[in-house]
N, C-alpha and C positions, 0 to 999 in steps of 0.2 A: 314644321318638320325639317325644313332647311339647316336650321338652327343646328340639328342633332347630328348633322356630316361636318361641322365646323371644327377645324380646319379640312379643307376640302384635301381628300387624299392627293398624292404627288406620286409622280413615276410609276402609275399602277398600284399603289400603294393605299388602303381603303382606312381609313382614319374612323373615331367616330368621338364624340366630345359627350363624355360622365356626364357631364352638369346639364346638358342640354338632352339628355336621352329623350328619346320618343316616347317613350313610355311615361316621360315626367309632364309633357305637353300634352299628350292626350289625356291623362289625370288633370290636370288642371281644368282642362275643357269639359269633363264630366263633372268634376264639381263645382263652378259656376254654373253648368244648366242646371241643376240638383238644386243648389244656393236661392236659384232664381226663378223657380219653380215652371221651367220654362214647359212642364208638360200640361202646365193649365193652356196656355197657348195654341202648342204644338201639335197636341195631343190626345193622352183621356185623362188627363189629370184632374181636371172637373168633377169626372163620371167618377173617378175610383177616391178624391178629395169624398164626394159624396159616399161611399160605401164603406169607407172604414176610417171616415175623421179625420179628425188632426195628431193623430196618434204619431208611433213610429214608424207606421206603416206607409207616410205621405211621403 
């Protein structure tokens, strides 16, 4: 999240860096735990792995 104020505002002045958006870093982080099925772990990914397969639905 640091990343997305880089360069740090100056003289009161509130900056914020395109390429680093917050929004680009929090998607990143929601598709690795997606990626890496981290709701079997986490979760109930088990339980709902169990209820509707390996569909599109997992």
């Amino acid at each position: 999240m640091y990343l997305a104020e880089i360069p740090i505002g100056r003289s009161g002045q509130d900056f914020t860096n395109p390429i680093f958006d917050s929004h680009w870093i929090e998607a990143l982080g929601l598709i690795v735990l997606a990626t890496t099925l981290a709701g079997d772990t986490w979760g109930l990914g088990k339980w709902w792995g169990r209820k509707v397969g390996d569909g599109i639905l997992r």
